[in-house]
C-alpha positions as CSV (number, residue, x, y, z in Angstrom):
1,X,-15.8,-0.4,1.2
2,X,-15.7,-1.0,-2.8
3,X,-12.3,-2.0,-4.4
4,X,-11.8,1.4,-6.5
5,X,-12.2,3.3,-2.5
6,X,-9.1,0.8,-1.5
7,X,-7.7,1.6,-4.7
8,X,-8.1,5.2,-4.2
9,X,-7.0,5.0,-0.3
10,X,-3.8,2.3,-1.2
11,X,-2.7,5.1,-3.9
12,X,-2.8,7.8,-1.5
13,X,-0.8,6.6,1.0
14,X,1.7,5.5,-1.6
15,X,1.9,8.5,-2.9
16,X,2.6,10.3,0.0
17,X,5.0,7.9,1.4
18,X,7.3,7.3,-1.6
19,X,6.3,11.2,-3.1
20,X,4.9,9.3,-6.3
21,X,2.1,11.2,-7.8
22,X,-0.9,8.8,-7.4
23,X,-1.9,9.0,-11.6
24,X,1.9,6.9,-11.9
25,X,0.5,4.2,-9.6
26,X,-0.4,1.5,-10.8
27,X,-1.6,-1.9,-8.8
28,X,1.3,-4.3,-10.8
29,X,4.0,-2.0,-9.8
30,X,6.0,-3.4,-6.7
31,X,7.1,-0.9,-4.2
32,X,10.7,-1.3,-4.0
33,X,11.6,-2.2,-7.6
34,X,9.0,0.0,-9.3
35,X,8.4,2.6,-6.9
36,X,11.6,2.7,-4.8
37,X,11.0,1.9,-1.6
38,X,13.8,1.6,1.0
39,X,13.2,-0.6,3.8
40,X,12.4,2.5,6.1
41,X,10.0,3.3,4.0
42,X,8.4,-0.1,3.7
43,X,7.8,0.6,7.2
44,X,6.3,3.8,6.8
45,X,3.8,2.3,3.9
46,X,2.4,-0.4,6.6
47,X,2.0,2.4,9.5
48,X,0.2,4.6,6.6
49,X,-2.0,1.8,5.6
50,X,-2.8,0.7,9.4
51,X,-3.7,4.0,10.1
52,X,-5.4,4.8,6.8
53,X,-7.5,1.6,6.7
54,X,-7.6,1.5,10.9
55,X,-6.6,-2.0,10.8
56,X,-3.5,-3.5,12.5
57,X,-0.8,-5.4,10.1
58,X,0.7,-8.7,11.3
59,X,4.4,-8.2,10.3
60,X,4.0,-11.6,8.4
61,X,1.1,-10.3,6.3
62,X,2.8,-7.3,5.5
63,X,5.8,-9.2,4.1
64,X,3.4,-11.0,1.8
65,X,2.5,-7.4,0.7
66,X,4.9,-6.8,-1.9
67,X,2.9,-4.5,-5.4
68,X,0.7,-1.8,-5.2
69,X,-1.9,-4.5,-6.2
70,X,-1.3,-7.1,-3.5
71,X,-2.0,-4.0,-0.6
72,X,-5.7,-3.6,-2.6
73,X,-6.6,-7.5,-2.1
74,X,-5.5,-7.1,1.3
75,X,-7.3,-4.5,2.4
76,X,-10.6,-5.7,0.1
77,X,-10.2,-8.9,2.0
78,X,-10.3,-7.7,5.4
79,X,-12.5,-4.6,5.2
């Protein structure tokens, strides 16, 4: 899978998580300062990416996972 595909999938779960419209992501924006994410909802963004991307999350990765941008290199990395 090509970056701009994790791009595209990273920005759809966002979007439907955190009701952002996907054109007003962008990959420097972090989710809870920029995007507003509450901590359920941090949650919700790593079950929507596992089952997005059908890859499971070790909680400490996800912690590292902090920007829009840092969830693409992830999911490039391991895909």
């Amino acid at each position: 899978m090509d970056r701009a595909e994790v791009e595209k999938r990273v920005k759809k779960v966002v979007s439907q998580v955190l009701n952002v419209p996907e054109a007003d992501i962008r990959p420097e924006h972090k989710f809870t300062a920029d995007l507003g994410a509450e901590s359920v909802q941090s949650l919700e963004l790593v079950a929507g990416f596992e089952e997005e991307f059908d890859l499971e999350v070790d909680e400490d990765e996800a912690l590292s996972v902090q920007s829009v941008g840092d969830a693409i290199e992830f999911f490039v990395e391991r895909l």
